[in-house]
Each structure stands twice: as structure tokens, then as C-alpha cells.
C-alpha positions as CSV (number, residue, x, y, z in Angstrom):
1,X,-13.8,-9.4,-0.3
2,X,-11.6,-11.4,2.0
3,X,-8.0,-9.1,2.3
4,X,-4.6,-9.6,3.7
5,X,-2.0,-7.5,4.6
6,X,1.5,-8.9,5.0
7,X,3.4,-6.7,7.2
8,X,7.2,-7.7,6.1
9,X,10.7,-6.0,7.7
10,X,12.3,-5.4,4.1
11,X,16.3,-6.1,3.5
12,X,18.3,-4.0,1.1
13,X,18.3,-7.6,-1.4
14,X,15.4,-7.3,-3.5
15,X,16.3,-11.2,-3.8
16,X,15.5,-11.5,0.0
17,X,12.3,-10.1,0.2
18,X,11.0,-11.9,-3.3
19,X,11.1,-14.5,-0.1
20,X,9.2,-12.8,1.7
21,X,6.6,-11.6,-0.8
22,X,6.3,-15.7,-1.7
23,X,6.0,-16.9,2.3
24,X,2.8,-13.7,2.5
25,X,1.6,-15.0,-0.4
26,X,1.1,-18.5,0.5
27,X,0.1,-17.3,3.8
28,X,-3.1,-15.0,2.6
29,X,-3.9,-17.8,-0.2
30,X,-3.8,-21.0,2.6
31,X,-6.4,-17.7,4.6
32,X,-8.4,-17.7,1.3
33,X,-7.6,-14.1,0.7
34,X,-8.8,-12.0,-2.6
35,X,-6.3,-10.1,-2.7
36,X,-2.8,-9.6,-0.3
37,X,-1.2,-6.3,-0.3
38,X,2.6,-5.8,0.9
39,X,4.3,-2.6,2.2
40,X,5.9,0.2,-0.3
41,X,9.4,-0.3,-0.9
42,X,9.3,-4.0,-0.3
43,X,11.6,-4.4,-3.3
44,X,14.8,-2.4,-1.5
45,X,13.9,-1.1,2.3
46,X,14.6,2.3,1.9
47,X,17.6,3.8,3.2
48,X,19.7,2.4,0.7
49,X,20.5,3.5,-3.1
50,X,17.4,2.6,-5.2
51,X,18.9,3.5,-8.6
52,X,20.7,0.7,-8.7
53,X,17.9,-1.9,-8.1
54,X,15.3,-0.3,-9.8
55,X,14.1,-2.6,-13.1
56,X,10.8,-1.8,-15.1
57,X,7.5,-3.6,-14.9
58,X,8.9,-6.2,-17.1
59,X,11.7,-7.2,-15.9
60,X,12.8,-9.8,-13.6
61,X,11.5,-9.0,-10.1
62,X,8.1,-8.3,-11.4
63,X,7.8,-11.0,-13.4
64,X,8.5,-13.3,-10.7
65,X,6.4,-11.1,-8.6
66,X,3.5,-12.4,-11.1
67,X,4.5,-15.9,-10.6
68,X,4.3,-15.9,-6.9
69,X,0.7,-14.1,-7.5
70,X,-0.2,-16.6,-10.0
71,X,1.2,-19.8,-8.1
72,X,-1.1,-18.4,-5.1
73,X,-4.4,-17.7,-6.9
74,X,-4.6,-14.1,-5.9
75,X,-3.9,-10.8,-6.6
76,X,-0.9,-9.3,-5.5
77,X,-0.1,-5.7,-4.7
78,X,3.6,-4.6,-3.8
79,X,5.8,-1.6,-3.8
80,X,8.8,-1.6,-6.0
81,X,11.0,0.9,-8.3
82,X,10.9,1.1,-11.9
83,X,13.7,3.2,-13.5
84,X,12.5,7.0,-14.8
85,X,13.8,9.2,-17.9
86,X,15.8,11.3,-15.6
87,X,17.7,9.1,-13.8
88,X,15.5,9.2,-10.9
89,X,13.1,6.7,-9.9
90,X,9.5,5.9,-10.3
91,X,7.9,4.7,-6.7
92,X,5.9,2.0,-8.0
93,X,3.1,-0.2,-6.8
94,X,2.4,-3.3,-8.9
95,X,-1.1,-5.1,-9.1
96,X,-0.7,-8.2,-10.4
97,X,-2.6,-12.1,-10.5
98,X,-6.2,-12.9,-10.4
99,X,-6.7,-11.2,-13.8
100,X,-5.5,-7.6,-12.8
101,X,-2.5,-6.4,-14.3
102,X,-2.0,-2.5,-12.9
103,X,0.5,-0.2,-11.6
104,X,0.1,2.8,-9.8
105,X,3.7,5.7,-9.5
106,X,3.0,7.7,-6.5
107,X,1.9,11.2,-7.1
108,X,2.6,12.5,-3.7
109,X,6.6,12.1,-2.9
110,X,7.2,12.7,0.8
111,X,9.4,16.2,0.3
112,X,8.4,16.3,4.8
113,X,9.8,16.0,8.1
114,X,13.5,16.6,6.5
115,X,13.3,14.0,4.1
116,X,13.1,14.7,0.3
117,X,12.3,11.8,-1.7
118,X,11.6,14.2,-4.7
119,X,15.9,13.7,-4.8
120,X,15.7,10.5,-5.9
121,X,12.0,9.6,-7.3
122,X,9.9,11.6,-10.3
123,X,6.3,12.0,-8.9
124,X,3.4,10.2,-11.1
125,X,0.7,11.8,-12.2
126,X,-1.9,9.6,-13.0
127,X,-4.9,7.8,-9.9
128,X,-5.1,4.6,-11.0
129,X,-8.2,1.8,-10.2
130,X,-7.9,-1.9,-11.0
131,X,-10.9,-4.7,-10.6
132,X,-10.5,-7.3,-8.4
133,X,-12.9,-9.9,-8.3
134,X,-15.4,-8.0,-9.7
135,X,-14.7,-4.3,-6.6
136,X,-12.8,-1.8,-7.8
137,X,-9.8,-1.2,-5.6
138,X,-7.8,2.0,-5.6
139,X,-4.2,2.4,-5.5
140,X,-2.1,4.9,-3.3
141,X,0.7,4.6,-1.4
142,X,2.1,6.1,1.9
143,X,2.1,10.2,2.1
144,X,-0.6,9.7,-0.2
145,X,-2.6,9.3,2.9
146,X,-2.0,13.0,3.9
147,X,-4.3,14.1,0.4
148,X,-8.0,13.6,1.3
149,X,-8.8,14.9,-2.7
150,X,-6.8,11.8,-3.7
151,X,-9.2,9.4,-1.8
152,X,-12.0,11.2,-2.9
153,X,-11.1,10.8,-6.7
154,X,-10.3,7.7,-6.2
155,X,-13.9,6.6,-4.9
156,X,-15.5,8.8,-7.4
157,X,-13.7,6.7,-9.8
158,X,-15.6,4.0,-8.5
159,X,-13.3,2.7,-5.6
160,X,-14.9,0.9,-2.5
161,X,-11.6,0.0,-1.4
162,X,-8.1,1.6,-1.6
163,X,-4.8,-0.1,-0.4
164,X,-2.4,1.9,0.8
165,X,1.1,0.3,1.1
166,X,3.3,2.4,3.0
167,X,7.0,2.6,4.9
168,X,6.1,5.1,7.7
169,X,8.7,7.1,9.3
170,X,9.1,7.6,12.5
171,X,9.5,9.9,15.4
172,X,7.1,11.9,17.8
173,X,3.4,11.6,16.8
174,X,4.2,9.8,13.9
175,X,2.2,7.1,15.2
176,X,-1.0,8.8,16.3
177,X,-0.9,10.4,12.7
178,X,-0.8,7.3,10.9
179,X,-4.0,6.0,13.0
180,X,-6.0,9.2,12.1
181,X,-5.0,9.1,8.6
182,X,-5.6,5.9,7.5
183,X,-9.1,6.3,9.4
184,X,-9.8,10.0,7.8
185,X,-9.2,9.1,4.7
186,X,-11.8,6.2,4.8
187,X,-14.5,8.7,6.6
188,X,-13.3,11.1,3.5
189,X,-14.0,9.0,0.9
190,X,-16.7,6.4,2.8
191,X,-14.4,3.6,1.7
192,X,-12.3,0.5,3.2
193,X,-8.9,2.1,3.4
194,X,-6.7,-1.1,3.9
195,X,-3.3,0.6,4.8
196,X,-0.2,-1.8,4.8
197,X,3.1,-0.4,6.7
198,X,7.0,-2.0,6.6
199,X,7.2,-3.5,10.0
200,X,8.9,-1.8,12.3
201,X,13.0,-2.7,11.9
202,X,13.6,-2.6,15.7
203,X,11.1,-5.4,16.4
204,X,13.3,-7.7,14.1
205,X,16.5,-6.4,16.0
206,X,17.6,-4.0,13.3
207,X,18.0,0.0,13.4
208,X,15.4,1.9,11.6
209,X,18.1,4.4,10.6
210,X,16.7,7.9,9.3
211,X,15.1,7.0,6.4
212,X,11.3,6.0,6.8
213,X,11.6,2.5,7.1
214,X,8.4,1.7,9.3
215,X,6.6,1.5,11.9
216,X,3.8,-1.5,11.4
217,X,0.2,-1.1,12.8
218,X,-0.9,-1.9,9.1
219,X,-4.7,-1.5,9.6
220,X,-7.9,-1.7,7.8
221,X,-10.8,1.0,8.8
222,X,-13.9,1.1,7.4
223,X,-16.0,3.7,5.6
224,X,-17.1,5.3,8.2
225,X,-14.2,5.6,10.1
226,X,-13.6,2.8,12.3
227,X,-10.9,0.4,12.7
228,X,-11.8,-3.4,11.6
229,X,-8.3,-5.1,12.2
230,X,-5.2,-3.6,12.9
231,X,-1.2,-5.3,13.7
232,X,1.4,-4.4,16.0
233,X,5.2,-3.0,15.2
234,X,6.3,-6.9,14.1
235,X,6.0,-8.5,11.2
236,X,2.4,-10.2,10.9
237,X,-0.7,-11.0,8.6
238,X,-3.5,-9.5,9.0
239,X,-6.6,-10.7,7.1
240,X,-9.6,-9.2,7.1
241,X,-13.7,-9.5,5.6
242,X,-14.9,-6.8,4.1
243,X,-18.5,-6.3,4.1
244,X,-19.1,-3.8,1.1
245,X,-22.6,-3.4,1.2
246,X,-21.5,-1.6,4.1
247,X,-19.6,1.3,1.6
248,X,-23.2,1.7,0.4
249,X,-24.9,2.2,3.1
250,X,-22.0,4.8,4.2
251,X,-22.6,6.4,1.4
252,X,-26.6,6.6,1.7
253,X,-26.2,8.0,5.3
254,X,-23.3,10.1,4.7
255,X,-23.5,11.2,1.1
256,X,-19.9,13.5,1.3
257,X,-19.1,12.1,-2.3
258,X,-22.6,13.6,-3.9
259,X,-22.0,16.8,-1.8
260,X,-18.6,17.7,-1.9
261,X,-18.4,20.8,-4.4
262,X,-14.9,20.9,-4.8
């Protein structure tokens, strides 16, 4: 599987970043990628009311989402919001082109580091696969990556990859967390954990405010831990050939997934 992530600075104009989504699009088809995955919250950067943009899975933002995906010849994943029951939010990755039509609403809301998303988004409840090009791919999204069971499901499941769009916050250590996440939770689940983070607003001359708008280094580690390709804080692509025989032989060597008892 040939993946790309398109590391994008998000606006508060879901209309804006459409734009965006279409120019990583393009890019990661013209690389000949499977499958290009954008950060979480690439419909509305957060920091800004989401109740008012969010639309449902078949509405218009998706639906031109698919159209970009479809246009390119590959699947694309991206974070959005779909409205919930209780006036809240749903925060919603959608899988769409290439045949796969999923969507993932992230189970673990980031109630940390004196942020509460919980405020404005209802948590999902449901890990969710899809099939791209014949690999399973699991879906998470940002916190996520501080729930090792989560991974572990996932690949029991059947996943030998899991994208994890994200919009990292940041402040002291942030960073060095990030790295050892994305890279545990690949060694966890002896997986390619292909983790896609908002770029970091400052490199684009913007504040990052104190909502977790980003801090890029969108990576890719492999299943046993090490990085394959990683970005800097600015907006980028980063494409990447995964060789998933190698998930097998992880797996052989370090069987965690036959041995883990709970």
C-alpha cells in the first residue's frame, strides 16, 4: 500500500479547506497513493464554534468530499463534524472513494490538559475497520492514540494499518509524547500506525490559540516501532510504501496479539 498524508493548516471556513482537501488530493493521486489521509478537524480548525458547521454524512461537505475522492481515484480519509441528538457534536472521520464508504465518531474525547471536548462532542462507541484495496485499515483519531486496547482491537479486527488523523495540542512535552505514541501504539498492536496532525498554525503565521490546533510531525511508524517517514511543523505531504508482509513477520517474531490475555 502506497499512503499519503496531507498535513494541511485548517481555517475556520469549511469552504476553505474543501480547497485544501482537493489540492492533497491531487497531490497524493499525481504520487500514486492508495489511500490519503487528512488531519481531524479539517472541516473547521478547532477553536471555533462547531455547532454551527457541523452537517451529517450526507450532506454537502461530504458529498463533495466524495467527489474530490472520486475525481482523484483514491480513498480519502478526513475529520469532520456530523450533528448529534443532543445538540453536541459527533467528531467524525469519513472514509470515502476507491470503493470504501466508512465513518468512524471518536470514542475517546480529549476531557485533558484543561481542555474538555466532552462540552461540545458526544463520544462514539463503536471501532470501526474499512478495506482498502484489498488491507484492512483501522480508524482512530487523535487522543485515541493515548488507548493501547483501542489499537489492539482494532488489529484483532484484522487491521494491518490504522490512520490516525489528529490536531495535537500543544505545550511542554507535547511533542516528545506524540512521537512515542504514534510509535507505541504501532509496537502495541504490530501495525503501520500512519498518524496525520493539523500543521502547526505558527508555521503559516497564525496563532495556535488554546485550543489544540497542531503541531505537524505527521508520521508513519512501523509495526515494530520504528519511524518510516515523518514531516516537520509546516504544511507538507508525506507519502509513504508500506511493506505489509512486514506486519506479518512482526507478528511471527513478536506474537503480543496471540498473547495478550486481556
Amino acid at each position: 500500500m502506497r499512503i499519503a498524508l496531507a498535513q494541511i493548516a485548517a481555517t475556520a471556513d469549511p469552504a476553505e479547506n474543501l480547497d485544501l482537501v482537493a489540492d492533497g488530493a491531487q497531490r497524493a493521486a499525481a504520487a500514486e497513493a492508495d489511500i490519503v489521509v487528512f488531519p481531524e478537524a479539517t472541516m473547521c480548525a478547532f477553536g471555533h464554534p462547531l455547532g454551527p458547521i457541523a452537517e451529517p454524512l450526507s450532506g454537502p461537505w461530504a458529498q463533495q468530499v466524495r467527489e474530490i475522492a472520486t475525481g482523484a481515484g483514491l480513498t480519502v480519509v478526513v475529520g469532520m463534524f456530523t450533528p448529534a441528538a443532543d445538540g453536541r457534536v459527533y467528531n467524525t472521520l469519513l472514509a470515502t472513494g476507491g470503493g470504501v464508504e466508512a465513518s468512524y465518531d471518536k470514542i475517546h474525547l480529549f476531557d485533558a490538559f484543561g481542555f474538555a471536548e466532552s462540552r461540545t462532542v458526544a463520544a462514539g462507541t463503536k471501532p470501526v475497520t474499512t478495506v482498502v484495496g484489498g488491507v484492512t485499515v483501522g480508524l482512530a483519531t487523535c487522543y485515541d492514540l493515548r488507548f493501547p486496547g483501542l489499537f489492539q482491537t482494532l488489529a484483532g479486527s484484522g487491521a494491518t494499518v490504522v490512520v490516525v488523523p489528529a490536531s495535537w495540542g500543544a505545550g511542554p512535552g507535547k511533542r516528545e509524547q506524540w512521537d512515542l505514541l504514534v510509535r507505541a501504539r504501532a509496537l502495541d498492536s504490530t501495525a503501520f500506525v500512519a498518524a496525520c496532525d493539523q500543521a502547526d498554525p505558527t508555521s503559516v503565521g497564525r496563532e495556535a490559540g488554546n485550543a489544540p490546533t497542531g503541531i505537524g510531525a505527521s508520521a508513519v511508524a512501523g509495526p515494530l516501532g520504528g519511524v518510516v517517514e515523518q514531516l516537520g511543523a509546516e504544511p507538507g505531504l508525506l507519502v509513504a510504501d508500506l511493506d505489509l508482509d512486514a506486519v506479518e513477520r512482526a507478528r511471527a517474531a513478536v506474537p503480543v496479539l496471540a498473547n495478550r490475555r486481556f
